[in-house]
Rosetta silent file (secondary structure, phi, psi, omega in degrees, C-alpha in Angstrom):
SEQUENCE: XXXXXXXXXXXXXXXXXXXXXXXXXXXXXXXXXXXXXXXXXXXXXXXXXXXXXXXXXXXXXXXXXXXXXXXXXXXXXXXXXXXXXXXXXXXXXXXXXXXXXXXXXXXXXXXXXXXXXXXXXXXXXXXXXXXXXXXXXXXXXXXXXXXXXXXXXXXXXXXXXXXXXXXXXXXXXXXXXXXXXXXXXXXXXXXXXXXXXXXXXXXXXXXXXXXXXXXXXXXXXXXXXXXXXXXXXXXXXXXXXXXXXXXXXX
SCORE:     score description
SCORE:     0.000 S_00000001
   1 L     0.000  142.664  177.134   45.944   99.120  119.515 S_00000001
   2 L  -101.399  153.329 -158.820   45.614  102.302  117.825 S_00000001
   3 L   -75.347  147.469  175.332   45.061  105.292  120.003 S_00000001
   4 L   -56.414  115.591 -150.853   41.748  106.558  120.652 S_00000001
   5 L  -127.048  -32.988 -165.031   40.880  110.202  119.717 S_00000001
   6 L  -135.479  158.041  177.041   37.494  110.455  119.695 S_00000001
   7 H   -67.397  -30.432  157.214   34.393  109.033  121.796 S_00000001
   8 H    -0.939  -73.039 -178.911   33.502  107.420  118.912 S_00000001
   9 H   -58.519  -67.220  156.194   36.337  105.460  118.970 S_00000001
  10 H   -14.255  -64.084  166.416   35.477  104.447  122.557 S_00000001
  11 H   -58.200  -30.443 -177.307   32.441  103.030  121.249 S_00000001
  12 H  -102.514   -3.616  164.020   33.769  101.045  118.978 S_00000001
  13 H   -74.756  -51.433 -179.432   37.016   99.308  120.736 S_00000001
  14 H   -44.728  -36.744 -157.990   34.022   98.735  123.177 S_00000001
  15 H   -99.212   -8.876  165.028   31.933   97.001  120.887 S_00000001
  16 H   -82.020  -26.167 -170.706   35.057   95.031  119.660 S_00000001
  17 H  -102.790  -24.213  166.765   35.702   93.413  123.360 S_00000001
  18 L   -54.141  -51.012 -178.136   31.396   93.001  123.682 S_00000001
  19 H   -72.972  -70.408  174.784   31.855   90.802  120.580 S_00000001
  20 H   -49.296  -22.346 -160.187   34.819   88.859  121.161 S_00000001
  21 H   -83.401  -15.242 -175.964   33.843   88.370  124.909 S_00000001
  22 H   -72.238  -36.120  179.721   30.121   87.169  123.510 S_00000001
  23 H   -56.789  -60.975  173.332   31.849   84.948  120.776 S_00000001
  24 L   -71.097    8.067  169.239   34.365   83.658  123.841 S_00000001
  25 L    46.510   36.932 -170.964   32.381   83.670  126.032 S_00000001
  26 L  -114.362  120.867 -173.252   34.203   85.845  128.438 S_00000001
  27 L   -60.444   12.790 -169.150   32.556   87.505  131.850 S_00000001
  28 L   -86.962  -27.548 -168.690   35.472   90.160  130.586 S_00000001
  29 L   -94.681    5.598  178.027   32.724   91.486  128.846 S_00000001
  30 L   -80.453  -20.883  170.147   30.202   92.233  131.277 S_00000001
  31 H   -95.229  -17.276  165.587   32.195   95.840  132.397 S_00000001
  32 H   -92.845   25.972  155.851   32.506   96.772  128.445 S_00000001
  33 H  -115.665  -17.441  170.959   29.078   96.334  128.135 S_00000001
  34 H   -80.528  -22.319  156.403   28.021   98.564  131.071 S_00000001
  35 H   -33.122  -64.704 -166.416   31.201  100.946  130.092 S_00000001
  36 H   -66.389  -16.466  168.962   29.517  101.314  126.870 S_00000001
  37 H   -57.566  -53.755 -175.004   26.211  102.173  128.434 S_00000001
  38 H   -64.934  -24.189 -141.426   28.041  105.089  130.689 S_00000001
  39 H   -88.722  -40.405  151.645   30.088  105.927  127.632 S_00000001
  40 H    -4.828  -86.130 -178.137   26.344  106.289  125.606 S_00000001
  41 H   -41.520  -55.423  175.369   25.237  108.326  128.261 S_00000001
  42 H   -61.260  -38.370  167.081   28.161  110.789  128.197 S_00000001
  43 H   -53.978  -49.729 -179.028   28.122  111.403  124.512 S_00000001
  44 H   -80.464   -8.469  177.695   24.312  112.214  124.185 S_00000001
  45 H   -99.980  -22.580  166.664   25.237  114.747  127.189 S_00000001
  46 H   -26.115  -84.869 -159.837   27.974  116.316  125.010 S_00000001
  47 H   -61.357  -33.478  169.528   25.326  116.735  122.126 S_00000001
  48 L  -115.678   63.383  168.994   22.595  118.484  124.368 S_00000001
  49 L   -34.348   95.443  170.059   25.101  120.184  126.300 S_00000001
  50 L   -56.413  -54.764  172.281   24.643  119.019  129.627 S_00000001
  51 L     1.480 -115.358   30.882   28.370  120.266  130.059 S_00000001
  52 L   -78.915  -21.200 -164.351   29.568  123.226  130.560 S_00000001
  53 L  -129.685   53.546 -165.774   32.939  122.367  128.376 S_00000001
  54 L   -34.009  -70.523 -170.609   31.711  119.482  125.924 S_00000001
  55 L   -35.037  -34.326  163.517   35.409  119.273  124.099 S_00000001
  56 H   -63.366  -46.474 -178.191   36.694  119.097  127.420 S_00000001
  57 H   -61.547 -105.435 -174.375   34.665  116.315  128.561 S_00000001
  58 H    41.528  -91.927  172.524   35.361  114.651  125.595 S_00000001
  59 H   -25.289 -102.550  162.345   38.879  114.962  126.301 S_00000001
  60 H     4.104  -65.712 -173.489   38.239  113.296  129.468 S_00000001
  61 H   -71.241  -62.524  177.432   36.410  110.782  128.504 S_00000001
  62 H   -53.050  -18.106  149.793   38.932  109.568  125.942 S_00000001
  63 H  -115.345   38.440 -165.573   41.724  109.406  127.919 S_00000001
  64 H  -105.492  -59.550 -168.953   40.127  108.087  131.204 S_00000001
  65 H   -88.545   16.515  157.239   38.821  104.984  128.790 S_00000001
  66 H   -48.822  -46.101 -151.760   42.175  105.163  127.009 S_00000001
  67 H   -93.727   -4.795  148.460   43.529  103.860  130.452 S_00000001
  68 H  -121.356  -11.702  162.763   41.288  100.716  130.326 S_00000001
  69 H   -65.287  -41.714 -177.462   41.235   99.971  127.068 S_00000001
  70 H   -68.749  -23.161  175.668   45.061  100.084  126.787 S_00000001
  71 H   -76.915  -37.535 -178.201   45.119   97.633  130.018 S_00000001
  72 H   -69.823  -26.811 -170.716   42.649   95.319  128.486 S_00000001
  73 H  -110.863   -0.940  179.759   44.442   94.677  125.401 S_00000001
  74 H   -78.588  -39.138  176.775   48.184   94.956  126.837 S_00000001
  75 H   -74.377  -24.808  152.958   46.625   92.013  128.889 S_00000001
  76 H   -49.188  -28.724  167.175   45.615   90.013  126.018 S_00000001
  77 H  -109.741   34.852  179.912   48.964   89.985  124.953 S_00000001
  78 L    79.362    9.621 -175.429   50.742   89.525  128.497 S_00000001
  79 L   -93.514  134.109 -113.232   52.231   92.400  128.905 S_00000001
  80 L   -85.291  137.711  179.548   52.553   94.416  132.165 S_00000001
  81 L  -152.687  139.273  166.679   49.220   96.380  133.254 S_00000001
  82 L   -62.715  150.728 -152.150   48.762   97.714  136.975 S_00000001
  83 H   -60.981    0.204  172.675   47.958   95.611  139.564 S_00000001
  84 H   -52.141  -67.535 -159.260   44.083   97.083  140.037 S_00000001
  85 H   -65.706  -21.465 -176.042   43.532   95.825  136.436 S_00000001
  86 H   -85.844  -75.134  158.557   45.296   92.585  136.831 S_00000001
  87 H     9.206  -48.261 -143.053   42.994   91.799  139.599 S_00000001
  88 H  -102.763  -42.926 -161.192   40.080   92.846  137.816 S_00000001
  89 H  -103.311    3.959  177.272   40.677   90.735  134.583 S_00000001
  90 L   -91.350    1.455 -177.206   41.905   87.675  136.472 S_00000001
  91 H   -61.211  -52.760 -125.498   38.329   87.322  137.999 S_00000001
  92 H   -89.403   14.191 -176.102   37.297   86.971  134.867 S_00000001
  93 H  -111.583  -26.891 -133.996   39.207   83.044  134.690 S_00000001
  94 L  -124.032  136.425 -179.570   37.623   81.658  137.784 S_00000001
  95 L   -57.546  -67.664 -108.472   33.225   80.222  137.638 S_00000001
  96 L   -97.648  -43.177 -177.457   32.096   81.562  141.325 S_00000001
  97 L   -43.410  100.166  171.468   32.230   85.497  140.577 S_00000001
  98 L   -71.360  162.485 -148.679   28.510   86.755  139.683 S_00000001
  99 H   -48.864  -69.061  167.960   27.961   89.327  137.621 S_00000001
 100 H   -30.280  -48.536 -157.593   27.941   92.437  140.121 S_00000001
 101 H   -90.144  -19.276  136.216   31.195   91.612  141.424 S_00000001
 102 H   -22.696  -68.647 -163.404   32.870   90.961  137.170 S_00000001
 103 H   -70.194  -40.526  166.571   31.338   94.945  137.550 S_00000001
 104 H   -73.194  -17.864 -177.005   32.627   95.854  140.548 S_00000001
 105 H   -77.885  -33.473  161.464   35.885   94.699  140.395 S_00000001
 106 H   -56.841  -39.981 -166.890   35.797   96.571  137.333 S_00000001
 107 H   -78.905  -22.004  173.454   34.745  100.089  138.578 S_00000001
 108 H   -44.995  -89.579 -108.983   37.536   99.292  141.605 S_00000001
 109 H   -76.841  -30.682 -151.637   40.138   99.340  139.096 S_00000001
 110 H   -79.468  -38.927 -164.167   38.475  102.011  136.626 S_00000001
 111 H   -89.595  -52.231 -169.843   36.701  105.039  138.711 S_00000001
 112 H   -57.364   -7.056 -165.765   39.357  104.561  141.978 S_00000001
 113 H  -111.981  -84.202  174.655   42.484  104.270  139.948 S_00000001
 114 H   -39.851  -44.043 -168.826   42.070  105.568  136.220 S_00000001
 115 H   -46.219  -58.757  141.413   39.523  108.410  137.005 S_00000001
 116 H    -4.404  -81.261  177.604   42.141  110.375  139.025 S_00000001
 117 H   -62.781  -41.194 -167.522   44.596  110.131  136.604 S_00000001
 118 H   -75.896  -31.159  171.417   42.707  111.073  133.642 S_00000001
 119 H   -45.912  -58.595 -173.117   41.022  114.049  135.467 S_00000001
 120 H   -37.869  -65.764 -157.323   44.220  115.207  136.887 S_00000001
 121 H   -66.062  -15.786  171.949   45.942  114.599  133.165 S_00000001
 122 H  -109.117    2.531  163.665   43.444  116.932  131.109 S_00000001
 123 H   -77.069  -15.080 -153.079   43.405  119.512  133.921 S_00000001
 124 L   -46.339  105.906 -159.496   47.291  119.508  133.549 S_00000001
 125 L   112.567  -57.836  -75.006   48.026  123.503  133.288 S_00000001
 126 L  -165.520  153.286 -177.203   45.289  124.474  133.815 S_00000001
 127 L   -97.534  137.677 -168.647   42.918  124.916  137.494 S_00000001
 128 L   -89.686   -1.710 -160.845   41.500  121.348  137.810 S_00000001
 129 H   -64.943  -46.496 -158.152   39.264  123.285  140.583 S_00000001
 130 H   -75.330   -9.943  167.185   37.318  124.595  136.809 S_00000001
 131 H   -91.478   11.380  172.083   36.151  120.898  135.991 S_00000001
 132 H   -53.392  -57.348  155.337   34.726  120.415  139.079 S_00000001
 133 H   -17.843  -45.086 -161.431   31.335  120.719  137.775 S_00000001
 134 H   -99.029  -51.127 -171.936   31.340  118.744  134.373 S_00000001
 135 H   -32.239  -76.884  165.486   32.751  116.260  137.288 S_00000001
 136 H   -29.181  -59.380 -152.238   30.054  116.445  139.660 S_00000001
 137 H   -67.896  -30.528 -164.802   27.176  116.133  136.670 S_00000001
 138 H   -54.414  -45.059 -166.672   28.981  112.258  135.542 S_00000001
 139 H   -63.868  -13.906 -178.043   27.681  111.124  139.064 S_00000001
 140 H   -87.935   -7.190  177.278   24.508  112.290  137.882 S_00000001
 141 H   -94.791  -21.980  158.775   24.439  110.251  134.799 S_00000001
 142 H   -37.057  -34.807  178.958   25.609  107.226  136.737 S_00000001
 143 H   -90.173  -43.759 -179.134   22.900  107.131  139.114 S_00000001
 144 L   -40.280  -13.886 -169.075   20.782  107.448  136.414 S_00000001
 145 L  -115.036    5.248  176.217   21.960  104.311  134.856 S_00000001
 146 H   -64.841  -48.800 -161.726   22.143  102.363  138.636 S_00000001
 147 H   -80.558  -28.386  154.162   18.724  101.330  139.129 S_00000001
 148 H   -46.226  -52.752 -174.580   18.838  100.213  135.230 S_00000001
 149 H   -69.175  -53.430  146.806   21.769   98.004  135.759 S_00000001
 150 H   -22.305  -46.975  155.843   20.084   96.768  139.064 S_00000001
 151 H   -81.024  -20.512  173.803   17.097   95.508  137.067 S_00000001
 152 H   -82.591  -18.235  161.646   18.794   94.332  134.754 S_00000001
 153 H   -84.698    2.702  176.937   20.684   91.922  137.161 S_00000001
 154 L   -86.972  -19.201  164.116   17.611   91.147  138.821 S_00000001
 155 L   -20.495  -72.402 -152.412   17.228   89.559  135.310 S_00000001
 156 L   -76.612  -12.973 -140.492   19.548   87.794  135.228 S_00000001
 157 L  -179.133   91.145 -165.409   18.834   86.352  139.118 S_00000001
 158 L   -74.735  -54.682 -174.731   15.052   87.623  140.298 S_00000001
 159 L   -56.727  -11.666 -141.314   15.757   87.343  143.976 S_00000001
 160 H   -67.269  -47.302 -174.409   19.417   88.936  143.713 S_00000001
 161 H   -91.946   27.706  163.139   18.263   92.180  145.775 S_00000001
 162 H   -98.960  -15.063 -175.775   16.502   89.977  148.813 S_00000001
 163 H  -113.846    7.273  148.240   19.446   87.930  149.362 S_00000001
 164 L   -37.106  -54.185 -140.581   21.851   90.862  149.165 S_00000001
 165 L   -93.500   -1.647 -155.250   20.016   92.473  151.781 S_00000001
 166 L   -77.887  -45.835  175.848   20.211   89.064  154.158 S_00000001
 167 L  -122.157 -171.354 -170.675   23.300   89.938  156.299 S_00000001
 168 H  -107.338   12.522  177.046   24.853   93.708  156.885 S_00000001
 169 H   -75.538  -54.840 -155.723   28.098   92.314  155.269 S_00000001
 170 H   -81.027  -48.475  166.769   26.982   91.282  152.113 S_00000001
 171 H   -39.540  -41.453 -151.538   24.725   95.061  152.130 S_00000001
 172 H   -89.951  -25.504  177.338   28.156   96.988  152.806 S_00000001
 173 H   -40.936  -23.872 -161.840   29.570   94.943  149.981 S_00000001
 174 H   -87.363  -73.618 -179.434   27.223   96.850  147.937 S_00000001
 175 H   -27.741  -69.036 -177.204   27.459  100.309  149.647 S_00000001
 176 L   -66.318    5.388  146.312   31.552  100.685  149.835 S_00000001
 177 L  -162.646   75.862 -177.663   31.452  100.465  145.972 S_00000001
 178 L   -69.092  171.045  138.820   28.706  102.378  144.809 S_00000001
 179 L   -39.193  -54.717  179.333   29.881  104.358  141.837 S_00000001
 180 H   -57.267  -62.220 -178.593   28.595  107.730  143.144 S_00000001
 181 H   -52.905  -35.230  156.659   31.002  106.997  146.359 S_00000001
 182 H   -82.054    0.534  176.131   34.116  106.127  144.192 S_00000001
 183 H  -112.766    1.418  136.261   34.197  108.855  142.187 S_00000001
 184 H   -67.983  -18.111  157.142   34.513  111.067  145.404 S_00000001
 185 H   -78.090  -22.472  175.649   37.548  109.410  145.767 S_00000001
 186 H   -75.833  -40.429  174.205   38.484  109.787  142.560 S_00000001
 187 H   -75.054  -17.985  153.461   38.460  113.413  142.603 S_00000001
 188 H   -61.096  -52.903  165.903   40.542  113.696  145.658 S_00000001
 189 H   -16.339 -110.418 -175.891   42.670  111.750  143.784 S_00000001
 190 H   -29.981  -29.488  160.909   43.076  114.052  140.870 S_00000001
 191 H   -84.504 -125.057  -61.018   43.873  117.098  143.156 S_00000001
 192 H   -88.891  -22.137  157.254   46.542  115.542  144.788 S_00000001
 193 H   -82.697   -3.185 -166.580   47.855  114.722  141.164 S_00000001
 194 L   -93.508   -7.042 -166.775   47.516  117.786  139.663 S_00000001
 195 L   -91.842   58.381 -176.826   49.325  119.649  143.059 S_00000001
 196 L  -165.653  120.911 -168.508   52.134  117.935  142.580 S_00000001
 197 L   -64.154 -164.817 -160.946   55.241  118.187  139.605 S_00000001
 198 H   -59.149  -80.263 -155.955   55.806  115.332  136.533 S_00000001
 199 H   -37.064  -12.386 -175.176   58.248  113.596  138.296 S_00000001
 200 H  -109.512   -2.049 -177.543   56.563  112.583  141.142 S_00000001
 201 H   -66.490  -51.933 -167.577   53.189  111.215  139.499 S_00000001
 202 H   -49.865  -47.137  177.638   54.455  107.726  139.069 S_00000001
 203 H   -53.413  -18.024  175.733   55.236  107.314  142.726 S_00000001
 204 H   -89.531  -55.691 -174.615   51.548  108.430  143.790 S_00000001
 205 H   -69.880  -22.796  171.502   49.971  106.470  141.143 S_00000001
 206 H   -63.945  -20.234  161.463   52.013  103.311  141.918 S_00000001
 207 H   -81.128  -79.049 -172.427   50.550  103.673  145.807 S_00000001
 208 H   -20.985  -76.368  170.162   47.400  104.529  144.758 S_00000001
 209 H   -43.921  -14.386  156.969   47.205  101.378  142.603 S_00000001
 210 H   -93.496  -22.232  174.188   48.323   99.286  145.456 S_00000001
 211 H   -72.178  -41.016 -173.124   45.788  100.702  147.682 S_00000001
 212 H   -72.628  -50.401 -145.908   42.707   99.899  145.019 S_00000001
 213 H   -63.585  -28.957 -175.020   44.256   96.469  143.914 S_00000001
 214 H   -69.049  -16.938 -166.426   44.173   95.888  148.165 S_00000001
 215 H  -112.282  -18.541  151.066   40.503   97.113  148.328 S_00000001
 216 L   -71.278  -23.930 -170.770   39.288   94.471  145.739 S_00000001
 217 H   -69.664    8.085  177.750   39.704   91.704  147.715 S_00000001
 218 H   -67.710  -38.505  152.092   36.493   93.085  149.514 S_00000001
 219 H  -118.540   37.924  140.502   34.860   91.659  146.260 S_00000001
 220 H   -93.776  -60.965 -147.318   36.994   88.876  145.268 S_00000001
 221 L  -120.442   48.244 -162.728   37.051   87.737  149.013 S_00000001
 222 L   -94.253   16.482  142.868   34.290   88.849  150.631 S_00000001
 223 L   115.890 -156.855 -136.680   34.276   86.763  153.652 S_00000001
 224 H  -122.940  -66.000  169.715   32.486   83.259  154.727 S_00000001
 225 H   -38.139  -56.185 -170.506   29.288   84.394  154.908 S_00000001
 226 H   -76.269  -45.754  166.140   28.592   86.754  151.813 S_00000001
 227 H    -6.144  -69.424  177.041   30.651   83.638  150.059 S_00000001
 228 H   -59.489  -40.235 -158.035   27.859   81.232  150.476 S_00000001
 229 H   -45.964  -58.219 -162.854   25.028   84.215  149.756 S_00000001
 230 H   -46.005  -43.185 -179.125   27.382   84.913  146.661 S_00000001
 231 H   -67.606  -38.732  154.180   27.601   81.365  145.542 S_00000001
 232 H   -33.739  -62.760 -169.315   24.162   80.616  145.786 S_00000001
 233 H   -40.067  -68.038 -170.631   23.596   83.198  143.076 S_00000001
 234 H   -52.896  -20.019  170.456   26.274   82.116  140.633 S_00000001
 235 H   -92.160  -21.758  163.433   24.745   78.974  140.307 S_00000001
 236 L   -93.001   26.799 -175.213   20.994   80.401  139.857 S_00000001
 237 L   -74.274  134.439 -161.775   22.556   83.326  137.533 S_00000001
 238 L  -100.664  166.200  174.827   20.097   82.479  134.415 S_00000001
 239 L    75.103  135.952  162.952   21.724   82.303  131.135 S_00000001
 240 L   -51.272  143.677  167.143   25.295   82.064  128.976 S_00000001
 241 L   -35.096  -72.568 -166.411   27.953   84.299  129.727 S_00000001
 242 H   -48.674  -36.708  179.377   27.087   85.924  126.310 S_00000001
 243 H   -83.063    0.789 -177.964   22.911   86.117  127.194 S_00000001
 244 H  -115.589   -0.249  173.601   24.070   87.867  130.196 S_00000001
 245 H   -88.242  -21.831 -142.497   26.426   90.551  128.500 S_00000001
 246 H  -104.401  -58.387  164.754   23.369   91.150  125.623 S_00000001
 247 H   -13.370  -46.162 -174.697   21.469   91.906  129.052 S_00000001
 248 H   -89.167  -18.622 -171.875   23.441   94.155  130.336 S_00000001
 249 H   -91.139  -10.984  172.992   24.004   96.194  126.619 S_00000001
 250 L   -51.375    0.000    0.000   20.064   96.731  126.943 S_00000001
């Protein structure tokens, strides 16, 4: 793949894996089409700087989705990707996952793992303490796009938030990986890489990444109960793989 430079670019490797996964018919494509939604969002805050440091975001943004785009396509050709992301795209083989958890499994790999790094890596010099802000405002365009993505899976599956809500299991499923909530972890994250010299980053991100890939099975495996709830769904889930990614790009 050739590297990424611009958000631009972002959009349009997205819109290359939206297409093949619509053609193929791959549930791979249900986190690049809400990716491309956040990735939207961030771009239009650039241009009426929402920011305080647009170039910087930027920055940010291109090599935070550097670090799943380069995972997505090293796994198309077999080649070694960390185990969050391995996790994440092996869901994406097996019928019973519904949509939410194709997304969640994604934001496991993407905000708790990737986020971190890429903050940490454009703070590098530099006090990462001065992006705290431009940090802070992404949770605000996130929630802005939750209650979208939420209707739009009620779409897909009208009942989807009454039988959520049915045991306090299947609710926490929801809760422990809001978006808003992982990207406070992600910014702990990112100080603890930036306090710390080169040599020692691999060894934190290779724990870290065993700790997220350990904290998906929470939505791969999400016990005997939430199982059935979950299963129910996937079989009333309305639509082709493909009518439920063009859903999700609304």
């Amino acid at each position: 793949m050739k590297p990424i430079r611009t958000i631009d670019e972002v959009i349009t490797s997205l819109d290359d894996i939206i297409l093949k996964s619509q053609t193929d018919n791959d549930p791979l494509g249900y986190f690049a089409a809400l990716y491309r939604r956040v990735t939207l969002k961030v771009k239009e805050g650039i241009e009426n700087d929402f920011f305080d440091d647009g170039p910087r975001m930027e920055k940010l943004d291109v090599i935070f989705a550097g670090r799943y785009l380069d995972a997505y396509f090293d796994y198309q050709e077999d080649k070694r990707i960390t185990n969050s992301w391995k996790i994440a795209f092996k869901v994406s083989k097996d019928y019973w996952p519904i949509v939410l958890q194709h997304l969640l499994v994604g934001i496991n790999a993407h905000i708790n793992l990737d986020l971190g790094i890429a903050a940490a890596e454009v703070s590098r010099g530099k006090n990462i303490q001065d992006l705290k802000e431009d940090f802070d405002k992404i949770n605000r365009i996130l929630s802005s796009l939750v209650i979208e993505v939420e209707n739009d899976l009620a779409n897909i599956w009208p009942t989807l938030k009454k039988i959520l809500k049915l045991t306090s299991k299947v609710d926490n499923f929801l809760v422990d990986f809001s978006m808003e909530l992982a990207r406070d972890g992600a910014w702990k994250f990112a100080k603890e890489l930036a306090a710390i010299p080169n040599d020692q980053l691999k060894v934190l991100i290779e724990q870290r990444d065993q700790k997220v890939a350990e904290k998906a099975s929470i939505i791969t495996n999400p016990g005997f109960i939430a199982g059935i709830i979950l299963g129910i769904i996937r079989i009333s889930e309305r639509g082709s793989v493909s009518e439920k990614i063009l859903e999700l790009l609304d």
